[in-house]
C-alpha positions in Angstrom: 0.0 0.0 0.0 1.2 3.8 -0.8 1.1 5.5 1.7 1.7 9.7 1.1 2.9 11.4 4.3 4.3 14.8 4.6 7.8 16.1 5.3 6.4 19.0 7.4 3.3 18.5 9.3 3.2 14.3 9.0 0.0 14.2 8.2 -0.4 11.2 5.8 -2.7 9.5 2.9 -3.6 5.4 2.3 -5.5 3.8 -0.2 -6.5 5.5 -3.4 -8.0 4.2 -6.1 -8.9 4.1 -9.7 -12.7 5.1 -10.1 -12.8 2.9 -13.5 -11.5 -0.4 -11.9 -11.2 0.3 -8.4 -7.4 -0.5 -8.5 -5.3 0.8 -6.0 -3.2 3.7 -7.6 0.9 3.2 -8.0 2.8 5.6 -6.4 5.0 7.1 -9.8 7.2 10.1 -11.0 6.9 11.9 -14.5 10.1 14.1 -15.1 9.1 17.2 -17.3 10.9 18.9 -20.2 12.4 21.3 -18.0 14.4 18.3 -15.4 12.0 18.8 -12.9 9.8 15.8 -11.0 5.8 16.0 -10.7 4.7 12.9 -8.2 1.6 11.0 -9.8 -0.7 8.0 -8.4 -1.3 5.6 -11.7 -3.8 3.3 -12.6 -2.1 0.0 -13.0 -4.5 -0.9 -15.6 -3.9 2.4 -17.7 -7.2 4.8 -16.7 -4.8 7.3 -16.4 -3.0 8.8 -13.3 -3.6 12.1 -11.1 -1.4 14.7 -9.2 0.2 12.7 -5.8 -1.3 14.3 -3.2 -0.3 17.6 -1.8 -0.4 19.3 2.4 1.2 22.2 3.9 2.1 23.4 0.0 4.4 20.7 -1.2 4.2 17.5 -2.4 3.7 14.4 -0.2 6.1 11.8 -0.2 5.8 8.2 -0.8 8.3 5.5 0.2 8.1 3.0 -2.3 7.9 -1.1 -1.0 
C-alpha cells in the first residue's frame, strides 16, 4: 500500500484508487521537459493517473515497497 505522508506536518494518505476499476493507484514520477519531478498516483490498468497528493504546499512523499 502507498502510503503519502508529509515532510512538514506528517499528516499522511492510504488507499486511493482508480474510479474505472477500483485498483489501487501506483505511487510514480513523471520528469518534465524542463528536469523537474511532478509525483503521480497511476492506474495500474492504464485509466490514467492524477497529481500525488499535496499538504502544507508541497508535495507528499511516498516511500516505495
Amino acid at each position: 500500500m502507498a502510503a503519502y505522508i508529509c515532510d512538514e506536518c506528517g499528516m499522511s494518505v492510504g488507499v486511493m484508487t482508480c474510479g474505472t476499476c477500483d485498483a489501487e493507484l501506483a505511487h510514480d514520477t513523471i520528469v518534465k521537459d524542463d528536469g523537474s519531478a511532478v509525483h503521480v498516483s497511476t492506474c495500474p490498468e492504464g485509466h490514467g493517473k492524477i497529481k500525488s497528493p499535496m499538504c502544507c504546499g508541497q508535495d507528499m512523499l511516498c516511500e516505495v515497497e
